[in-house]
Backbone as a ProteinNet text record, in pm:
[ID]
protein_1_A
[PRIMARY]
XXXXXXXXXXXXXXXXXXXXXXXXXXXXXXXXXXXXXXXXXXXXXXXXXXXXXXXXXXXXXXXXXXXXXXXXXXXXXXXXXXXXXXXXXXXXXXXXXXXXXXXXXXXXXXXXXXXXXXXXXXXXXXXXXXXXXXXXXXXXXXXXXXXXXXXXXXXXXXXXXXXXXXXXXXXXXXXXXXXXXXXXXXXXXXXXXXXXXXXXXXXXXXXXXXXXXXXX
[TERTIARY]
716.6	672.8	597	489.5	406.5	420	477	506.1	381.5	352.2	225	340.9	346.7	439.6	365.9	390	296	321.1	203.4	202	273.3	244.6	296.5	241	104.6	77.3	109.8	219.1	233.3	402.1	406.3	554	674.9	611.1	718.3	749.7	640.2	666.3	831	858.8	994.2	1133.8	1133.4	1217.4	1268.8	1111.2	1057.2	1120.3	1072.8	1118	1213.1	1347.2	1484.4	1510.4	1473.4	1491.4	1459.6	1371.9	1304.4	1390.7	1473.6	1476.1	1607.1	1688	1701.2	1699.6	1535.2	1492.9	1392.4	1328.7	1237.4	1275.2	1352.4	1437.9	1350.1	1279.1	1167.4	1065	1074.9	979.3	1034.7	1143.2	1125	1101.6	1091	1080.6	959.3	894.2	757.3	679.2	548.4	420.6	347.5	375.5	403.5	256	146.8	0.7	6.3	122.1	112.6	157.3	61.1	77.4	81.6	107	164.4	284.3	390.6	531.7	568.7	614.4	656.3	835.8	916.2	1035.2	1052.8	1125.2	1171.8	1081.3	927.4	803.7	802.4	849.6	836.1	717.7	625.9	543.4	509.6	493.1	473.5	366.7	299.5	170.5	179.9	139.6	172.4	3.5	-23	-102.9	-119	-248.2	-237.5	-157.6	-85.6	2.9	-63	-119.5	-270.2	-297.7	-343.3	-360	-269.3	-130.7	-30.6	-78.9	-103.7	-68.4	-260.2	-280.8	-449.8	-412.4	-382.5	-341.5	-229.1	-172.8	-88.5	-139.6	-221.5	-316.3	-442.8	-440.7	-565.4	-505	-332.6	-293.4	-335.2	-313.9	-306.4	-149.3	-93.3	91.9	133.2	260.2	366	438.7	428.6	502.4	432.3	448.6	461.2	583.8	558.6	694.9	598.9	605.3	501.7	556.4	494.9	564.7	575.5	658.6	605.1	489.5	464.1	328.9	207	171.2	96.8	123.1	237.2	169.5	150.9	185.8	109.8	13.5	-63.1	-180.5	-272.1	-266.4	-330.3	-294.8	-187.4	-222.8	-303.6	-315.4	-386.5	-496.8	-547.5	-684.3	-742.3	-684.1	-745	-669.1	-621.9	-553.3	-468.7	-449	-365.1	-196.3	-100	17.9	98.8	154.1	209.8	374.9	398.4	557.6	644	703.8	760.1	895.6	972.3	1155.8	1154.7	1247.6	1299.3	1382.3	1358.3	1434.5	1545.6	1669.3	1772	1696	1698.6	1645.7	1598.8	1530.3	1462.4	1423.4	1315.5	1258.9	1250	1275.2	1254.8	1155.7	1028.2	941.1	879.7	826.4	734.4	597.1	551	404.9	412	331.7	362.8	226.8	218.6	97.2	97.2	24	82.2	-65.4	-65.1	-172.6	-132.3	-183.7	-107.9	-83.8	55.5	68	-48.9	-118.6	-147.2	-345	-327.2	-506.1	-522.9	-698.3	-783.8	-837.7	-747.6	-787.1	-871.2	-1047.3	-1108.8	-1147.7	-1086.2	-1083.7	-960	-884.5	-780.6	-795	-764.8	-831.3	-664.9	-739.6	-605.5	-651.7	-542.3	-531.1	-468.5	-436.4	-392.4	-527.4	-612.4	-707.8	-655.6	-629.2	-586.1	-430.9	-369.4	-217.5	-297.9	-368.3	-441.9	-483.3	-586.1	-675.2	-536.8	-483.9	-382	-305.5	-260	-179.4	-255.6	-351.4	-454.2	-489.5	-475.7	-522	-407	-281.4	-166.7	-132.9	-206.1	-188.3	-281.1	-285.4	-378.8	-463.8	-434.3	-473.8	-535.5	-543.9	-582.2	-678.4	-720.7	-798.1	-903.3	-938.5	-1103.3	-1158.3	-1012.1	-1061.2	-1141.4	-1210	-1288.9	-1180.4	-1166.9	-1040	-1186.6	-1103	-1211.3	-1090.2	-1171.4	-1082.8	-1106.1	-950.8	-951.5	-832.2	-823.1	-757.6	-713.5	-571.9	-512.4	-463.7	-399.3	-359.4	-463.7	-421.9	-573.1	-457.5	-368.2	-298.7	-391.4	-444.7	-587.4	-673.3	-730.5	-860.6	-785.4	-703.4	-643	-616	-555.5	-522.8	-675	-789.5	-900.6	-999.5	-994.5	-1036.7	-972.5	-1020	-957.8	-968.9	-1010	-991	-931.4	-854.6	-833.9	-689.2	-649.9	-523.5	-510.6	-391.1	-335	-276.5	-256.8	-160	-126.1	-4.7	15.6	116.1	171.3	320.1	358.7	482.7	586.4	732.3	751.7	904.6	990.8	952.8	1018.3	936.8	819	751.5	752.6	776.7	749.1	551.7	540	345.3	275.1	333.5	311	334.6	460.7	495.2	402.3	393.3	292.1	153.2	115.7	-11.8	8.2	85.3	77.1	128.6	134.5	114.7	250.4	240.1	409.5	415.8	337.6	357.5	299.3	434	421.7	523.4	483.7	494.6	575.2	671.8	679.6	616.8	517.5	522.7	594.5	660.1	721.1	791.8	925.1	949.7	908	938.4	878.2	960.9	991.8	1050.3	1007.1	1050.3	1018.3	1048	966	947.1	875.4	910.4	872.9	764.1	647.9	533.4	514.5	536.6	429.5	313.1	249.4	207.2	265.4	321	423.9	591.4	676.1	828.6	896.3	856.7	912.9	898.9	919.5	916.8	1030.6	1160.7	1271.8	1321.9	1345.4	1421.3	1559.1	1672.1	1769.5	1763.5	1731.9	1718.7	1642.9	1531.5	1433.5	1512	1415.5	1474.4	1481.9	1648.2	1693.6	1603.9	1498.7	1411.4	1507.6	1596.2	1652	1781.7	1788.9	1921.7	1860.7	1748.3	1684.9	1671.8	1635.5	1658.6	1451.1	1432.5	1279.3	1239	1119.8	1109.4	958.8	884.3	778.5	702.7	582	498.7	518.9	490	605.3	518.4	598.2	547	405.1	293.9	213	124.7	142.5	45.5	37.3	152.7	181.1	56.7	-29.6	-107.8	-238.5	-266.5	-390.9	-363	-263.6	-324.2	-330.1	-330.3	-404.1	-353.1	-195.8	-105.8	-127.8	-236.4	-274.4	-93.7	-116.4	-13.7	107.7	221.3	354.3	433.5	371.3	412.5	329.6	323.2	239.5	379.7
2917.1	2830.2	2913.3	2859.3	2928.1	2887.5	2913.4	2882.4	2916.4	2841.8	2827.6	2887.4	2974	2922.7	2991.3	3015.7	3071.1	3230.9	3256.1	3397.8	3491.1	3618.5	3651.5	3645.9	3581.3	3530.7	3400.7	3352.6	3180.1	3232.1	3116.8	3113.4	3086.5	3017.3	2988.3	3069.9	3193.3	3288.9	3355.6	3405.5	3508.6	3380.3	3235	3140.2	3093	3113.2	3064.1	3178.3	3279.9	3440.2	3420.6	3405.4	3407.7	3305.7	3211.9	3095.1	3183.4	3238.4	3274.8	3407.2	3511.1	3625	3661.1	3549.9	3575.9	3503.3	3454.6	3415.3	3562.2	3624.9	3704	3828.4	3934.6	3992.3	4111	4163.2	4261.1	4239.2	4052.2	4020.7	4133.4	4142.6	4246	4345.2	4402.6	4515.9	4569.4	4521.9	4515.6	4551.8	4601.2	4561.6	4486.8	4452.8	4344.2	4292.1	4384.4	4328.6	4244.8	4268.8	4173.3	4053.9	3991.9	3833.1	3789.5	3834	3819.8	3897.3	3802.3	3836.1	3784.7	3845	3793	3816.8	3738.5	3768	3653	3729.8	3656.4	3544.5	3572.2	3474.1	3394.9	3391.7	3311.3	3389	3322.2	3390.3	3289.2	3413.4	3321.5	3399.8	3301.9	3312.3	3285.7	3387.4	3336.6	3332.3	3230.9	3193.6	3133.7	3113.3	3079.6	2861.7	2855.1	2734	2640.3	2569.3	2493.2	2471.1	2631.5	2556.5	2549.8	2545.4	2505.7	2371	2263.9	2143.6	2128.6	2211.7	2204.8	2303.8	2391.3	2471.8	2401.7	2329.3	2209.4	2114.7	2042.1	1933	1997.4	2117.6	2163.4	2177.4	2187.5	2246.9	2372.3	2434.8	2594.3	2635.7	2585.1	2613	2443.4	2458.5	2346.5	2317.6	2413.5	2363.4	2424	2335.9	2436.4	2428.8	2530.1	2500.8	2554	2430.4	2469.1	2358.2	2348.7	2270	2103.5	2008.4	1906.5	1814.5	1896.9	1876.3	1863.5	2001	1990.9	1933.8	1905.8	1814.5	1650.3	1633.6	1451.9	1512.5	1639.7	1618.1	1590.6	1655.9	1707.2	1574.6	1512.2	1341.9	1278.3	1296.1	1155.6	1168.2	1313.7	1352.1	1289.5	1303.3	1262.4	1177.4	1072.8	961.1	982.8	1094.5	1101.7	1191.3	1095	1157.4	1216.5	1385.1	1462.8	1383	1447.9	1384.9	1515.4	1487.3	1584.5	1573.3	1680	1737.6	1810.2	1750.5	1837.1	1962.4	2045.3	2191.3	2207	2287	2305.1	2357.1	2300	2298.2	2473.2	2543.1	2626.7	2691.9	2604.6	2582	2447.7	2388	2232.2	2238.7	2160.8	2124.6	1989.1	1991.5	1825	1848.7	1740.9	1749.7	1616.7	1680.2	1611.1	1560.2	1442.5	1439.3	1409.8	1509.5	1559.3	1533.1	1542.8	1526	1542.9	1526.2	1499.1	1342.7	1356	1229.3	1159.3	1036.2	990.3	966.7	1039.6	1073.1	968.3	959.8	815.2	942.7	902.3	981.9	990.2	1010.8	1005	1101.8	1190.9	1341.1	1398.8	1378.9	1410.9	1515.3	1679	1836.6	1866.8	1892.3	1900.8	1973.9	2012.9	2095.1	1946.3	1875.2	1730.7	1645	1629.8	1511.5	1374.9	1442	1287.4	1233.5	1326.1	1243.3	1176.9	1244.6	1198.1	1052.4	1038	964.4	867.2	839.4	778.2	736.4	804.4	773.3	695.9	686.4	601.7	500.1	517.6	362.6	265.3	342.7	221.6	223.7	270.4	200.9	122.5	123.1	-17.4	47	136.7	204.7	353.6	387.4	524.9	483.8	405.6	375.5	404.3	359.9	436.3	615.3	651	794.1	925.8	978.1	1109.4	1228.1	1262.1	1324.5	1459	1619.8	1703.7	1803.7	1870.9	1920.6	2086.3	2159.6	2275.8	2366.6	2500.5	2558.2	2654.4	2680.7	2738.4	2690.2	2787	2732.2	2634.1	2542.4	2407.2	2387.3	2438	2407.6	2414.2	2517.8	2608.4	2448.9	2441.9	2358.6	2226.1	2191.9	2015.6	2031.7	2120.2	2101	2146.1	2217.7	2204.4	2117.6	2000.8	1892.4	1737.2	1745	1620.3	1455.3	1489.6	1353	1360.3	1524.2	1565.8	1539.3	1537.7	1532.9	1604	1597.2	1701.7	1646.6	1648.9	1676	1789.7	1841.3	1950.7	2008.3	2127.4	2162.2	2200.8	2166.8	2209.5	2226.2	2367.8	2396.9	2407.6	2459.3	2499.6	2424.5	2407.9	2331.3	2436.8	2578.4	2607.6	2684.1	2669.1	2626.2	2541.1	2427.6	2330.5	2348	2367.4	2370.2	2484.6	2564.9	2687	2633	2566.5	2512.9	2405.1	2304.5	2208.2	2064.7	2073	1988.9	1919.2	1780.8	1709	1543.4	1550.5	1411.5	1419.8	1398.3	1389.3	1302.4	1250.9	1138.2	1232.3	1252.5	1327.7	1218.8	1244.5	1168.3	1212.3	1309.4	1346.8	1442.8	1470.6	1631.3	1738.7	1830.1	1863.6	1985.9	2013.6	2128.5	2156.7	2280.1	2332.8	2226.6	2185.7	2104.2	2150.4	2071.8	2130.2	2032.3	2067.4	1947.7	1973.2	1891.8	1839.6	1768.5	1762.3	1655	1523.6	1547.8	1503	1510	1409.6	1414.6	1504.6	1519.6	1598.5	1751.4	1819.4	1969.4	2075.8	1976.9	1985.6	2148.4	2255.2	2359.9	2435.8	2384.7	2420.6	2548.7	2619	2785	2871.8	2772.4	2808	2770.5	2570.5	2521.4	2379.6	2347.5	2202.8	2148	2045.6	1949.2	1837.7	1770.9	1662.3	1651.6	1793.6	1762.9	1754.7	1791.9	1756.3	1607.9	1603.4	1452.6	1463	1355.1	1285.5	1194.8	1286.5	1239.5	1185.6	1059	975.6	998.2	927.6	918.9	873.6	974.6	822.9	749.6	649.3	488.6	482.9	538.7	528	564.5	655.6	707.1	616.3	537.1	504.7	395.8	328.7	259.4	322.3	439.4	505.2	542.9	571.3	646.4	500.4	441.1	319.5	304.4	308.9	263.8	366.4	459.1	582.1	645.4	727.3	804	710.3	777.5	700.8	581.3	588.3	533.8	443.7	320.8	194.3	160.6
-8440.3	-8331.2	-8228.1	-8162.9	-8051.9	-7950.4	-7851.8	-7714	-7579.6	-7515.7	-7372	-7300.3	-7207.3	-7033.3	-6961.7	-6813	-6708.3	-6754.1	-6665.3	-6704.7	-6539.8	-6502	-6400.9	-6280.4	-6269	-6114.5	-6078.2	-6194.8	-6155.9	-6066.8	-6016.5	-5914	-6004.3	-6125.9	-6223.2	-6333.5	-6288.2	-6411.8	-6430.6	-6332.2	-6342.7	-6413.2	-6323.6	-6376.9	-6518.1	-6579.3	-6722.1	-6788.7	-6779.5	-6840.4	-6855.9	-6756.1	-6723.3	-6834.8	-6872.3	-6939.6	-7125.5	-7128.5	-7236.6	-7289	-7256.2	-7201	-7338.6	-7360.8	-7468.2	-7634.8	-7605	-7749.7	-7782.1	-7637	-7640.5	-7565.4	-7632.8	-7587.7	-7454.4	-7563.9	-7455.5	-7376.6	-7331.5	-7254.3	-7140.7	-7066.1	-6934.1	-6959.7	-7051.2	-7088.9	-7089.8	-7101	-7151	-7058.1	-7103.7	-6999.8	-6874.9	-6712.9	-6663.3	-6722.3	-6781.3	-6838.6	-7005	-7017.5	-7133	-7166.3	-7241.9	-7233	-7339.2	-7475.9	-7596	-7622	-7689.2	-7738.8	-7848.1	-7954.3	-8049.8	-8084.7	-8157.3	-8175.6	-8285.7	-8419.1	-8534	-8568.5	-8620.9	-8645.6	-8538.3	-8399.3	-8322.3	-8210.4	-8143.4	-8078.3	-7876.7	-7780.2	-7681.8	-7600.2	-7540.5	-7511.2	-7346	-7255	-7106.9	-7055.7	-6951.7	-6962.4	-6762	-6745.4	-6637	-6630.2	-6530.2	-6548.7	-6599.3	-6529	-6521.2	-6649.1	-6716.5	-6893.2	-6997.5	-6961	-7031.3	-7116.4	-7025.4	-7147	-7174.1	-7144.8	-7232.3	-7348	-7370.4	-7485.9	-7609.1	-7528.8	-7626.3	-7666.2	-7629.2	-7662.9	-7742.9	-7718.5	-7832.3	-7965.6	-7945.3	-8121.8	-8101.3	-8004	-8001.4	-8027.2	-7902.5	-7930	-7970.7	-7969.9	-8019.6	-7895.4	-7801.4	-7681.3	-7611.6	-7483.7	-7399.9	-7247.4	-7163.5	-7074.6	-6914.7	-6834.3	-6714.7	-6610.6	-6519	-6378.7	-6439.7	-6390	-6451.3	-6335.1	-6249.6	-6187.3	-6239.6	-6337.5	-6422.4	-6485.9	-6581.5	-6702.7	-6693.5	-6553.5	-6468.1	-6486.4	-6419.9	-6371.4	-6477	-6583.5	-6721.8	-6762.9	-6791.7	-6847.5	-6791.2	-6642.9	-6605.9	-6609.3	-6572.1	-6615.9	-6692.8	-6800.4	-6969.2	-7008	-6960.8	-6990.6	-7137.2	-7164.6	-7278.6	-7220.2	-7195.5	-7168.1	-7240.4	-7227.4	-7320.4	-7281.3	-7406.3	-7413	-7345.2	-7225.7	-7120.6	-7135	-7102.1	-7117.7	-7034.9	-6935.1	-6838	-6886.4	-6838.7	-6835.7	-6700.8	-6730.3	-6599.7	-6509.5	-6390.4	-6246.1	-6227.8	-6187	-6159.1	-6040.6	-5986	-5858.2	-5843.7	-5754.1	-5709.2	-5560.4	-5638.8	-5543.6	-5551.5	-5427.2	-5428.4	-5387.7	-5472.1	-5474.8	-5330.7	-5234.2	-5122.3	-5030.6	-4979.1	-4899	-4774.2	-4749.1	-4599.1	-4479.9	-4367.2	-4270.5	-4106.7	-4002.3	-3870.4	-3835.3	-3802.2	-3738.2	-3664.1	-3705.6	-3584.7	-3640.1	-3703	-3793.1	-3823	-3884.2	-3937.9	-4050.2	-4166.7	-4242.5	-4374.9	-4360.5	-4450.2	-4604	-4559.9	-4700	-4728.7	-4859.5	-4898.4	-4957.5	-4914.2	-5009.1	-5060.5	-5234.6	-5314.2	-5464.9	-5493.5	-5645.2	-5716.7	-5695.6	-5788.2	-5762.8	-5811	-5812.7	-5853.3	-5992.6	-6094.3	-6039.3	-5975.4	-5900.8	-5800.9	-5678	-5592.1	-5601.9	-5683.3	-5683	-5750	-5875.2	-5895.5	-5793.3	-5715.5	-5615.8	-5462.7	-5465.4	-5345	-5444.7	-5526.3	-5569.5	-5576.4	-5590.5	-5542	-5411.1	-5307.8	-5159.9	-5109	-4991.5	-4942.2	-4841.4	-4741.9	-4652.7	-4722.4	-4814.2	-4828.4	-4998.2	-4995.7	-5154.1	-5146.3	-5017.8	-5062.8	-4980	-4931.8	-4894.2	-5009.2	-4950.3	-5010.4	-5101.2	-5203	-5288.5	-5352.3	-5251	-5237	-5335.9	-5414.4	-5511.6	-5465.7	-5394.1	-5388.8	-5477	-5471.5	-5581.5	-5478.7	-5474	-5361.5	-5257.1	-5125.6	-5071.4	-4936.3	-4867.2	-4824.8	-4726.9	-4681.6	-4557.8	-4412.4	-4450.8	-4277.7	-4293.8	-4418.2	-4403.8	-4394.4	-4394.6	-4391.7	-4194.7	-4152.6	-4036.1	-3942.5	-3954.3	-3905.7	-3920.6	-4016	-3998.3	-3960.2	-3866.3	-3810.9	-3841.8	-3978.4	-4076.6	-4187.7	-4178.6	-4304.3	-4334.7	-4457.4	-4538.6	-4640.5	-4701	-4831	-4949.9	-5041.2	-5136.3	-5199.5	-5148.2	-5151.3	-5263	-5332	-5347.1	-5285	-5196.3	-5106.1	-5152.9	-5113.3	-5106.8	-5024.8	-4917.9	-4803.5	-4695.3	-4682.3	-4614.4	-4470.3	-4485.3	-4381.2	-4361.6	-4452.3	-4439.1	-4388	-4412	-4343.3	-4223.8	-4129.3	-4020.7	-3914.4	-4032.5	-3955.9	-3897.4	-3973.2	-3987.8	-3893.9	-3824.2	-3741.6	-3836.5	-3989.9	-4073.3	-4049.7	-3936.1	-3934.5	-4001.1	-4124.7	-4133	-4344.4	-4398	-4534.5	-4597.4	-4681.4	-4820.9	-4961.8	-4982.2	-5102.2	-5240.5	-5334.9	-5435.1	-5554.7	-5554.3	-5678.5	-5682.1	-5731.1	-5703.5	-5840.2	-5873.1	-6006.7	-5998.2	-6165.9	-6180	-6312.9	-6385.5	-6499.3	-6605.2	-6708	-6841	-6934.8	-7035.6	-7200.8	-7246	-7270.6	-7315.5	-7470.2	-7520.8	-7645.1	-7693.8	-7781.3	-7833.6	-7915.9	-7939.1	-8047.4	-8014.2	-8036.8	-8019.4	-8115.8	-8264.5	-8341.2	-8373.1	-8229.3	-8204.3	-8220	-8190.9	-8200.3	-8274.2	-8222.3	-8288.1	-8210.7	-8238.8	-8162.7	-8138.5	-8251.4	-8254.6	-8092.8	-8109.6	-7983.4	-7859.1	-7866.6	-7725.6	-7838.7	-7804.4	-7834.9	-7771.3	-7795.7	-7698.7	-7730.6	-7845.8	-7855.3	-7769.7	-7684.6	-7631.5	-7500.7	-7468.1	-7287.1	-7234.6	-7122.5	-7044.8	-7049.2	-7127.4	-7165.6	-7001	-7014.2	-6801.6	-6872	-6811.8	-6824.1	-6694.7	-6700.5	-6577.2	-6452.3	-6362.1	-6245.6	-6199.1	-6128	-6148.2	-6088	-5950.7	-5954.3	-6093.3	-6143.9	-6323.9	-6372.1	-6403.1	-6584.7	-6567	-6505	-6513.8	-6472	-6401	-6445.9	-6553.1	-6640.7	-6789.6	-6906.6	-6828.5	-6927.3	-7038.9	-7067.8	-7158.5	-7300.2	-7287.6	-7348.4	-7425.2	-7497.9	-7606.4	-7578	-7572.7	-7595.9	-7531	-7372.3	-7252.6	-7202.8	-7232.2	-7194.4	-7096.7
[MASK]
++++++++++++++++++++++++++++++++++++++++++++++++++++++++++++++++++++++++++++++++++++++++++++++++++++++++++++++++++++++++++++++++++++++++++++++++++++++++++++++++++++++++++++++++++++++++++++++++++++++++++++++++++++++++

């Protein structure tokens, strides 16, 4: 089996490892520059997060294991939803949208587009705002424009607070999950997927992905 997970500039890298650490004995051991591992024909591939469930949907790996932030985002994108398994809690964060109290807010700057835009189209007041796609952290630039807003990941939310940012929406919380293409991945040896809790689109998605793969 070929395994996707983050590699070591992701936040979820060290969690995932810990998780991995003994199917893949000399991942710590190792090189912090290396990003291929193999153990007993089994092989894992670390990778930036982001292209976790694009490397699974290509039929590159058979799994993969990345925020379940990404793998909303990567469904709704491409209206094709991977079949997701929660993993034991990790890091717990929320993908959150945040702004100042009190704003007329026309530009939403975010690393989630497709949650974004999904998610303004099931409100009434925010459907037709501007959805500006940045990569990193957009806390500075949401609080220096004064029409501006966020969707953010927040953990501690003390970024936000730094920044002036007092007024957020959590849409989701997200923690470490197992993506496929397919339900029949199943290897107890690796990771039991038949014994994990099967998590779906939450309820703003499941109708941008347009009843697409398993989940109409």
């Amino acid at each position: 089996m070929r395994i996707a997970a983050p590699g070591p500039s992701s936040r979820l890298h060290a969690p995932v490892a810990g998780l991995l650490a003994d199917l893949f004995p000399g991942l710590a051991r190792q090189h912090s520059r290396a990003l291929w591992h193999s153990a007993a024909g089994d092989s894992l591939v670390l990778c930036r997060g982001f292209d976790v469930p694009q490397l699974v949907a290509s039929g590159f790996a058979d799994i993969g294991i990345c925020g379940y932030d990404v793998g909303v985002e990567w469904s709704l994108r491409h209206g094709r939803p991977l079949f997701m398994w929660a993993l034991p809690e990790v890091r717990t964060s929320f993908v959150t949208y945040c702004t100042v109290s009190g704003r007329e807010v026309s530009t939403i700057y975010t690393e989630y587009p497709a949650i974004t835009e999904a998610w303004t189209r099931s409100t009434s007041q925010l459907r037709d705002v501007r959805v500006v796609t940045l990569h990193g952290s957009t806390e500075g630039v949401i609080r220096s424009d004064p029409a501006g807003a966020g969707v953010l990941l927040v953990t501690s939310g003390d970024t936000l607070r730094a920044n002036g940012l007092d007024h957020d929406v959590p849409l989701l919380a997200t923690d470490v999950c197992v993506v496929s293409r397919t339900p029949d991945v199943t290897d107890p040896r690796l990771i039991d997927v038949a014994a994990l809790l099967d998590v779906g689109m939450p309820s703003f998605g499941k109708l941008a992905a347009n009843g697409a793969g398993r989940r109409g």
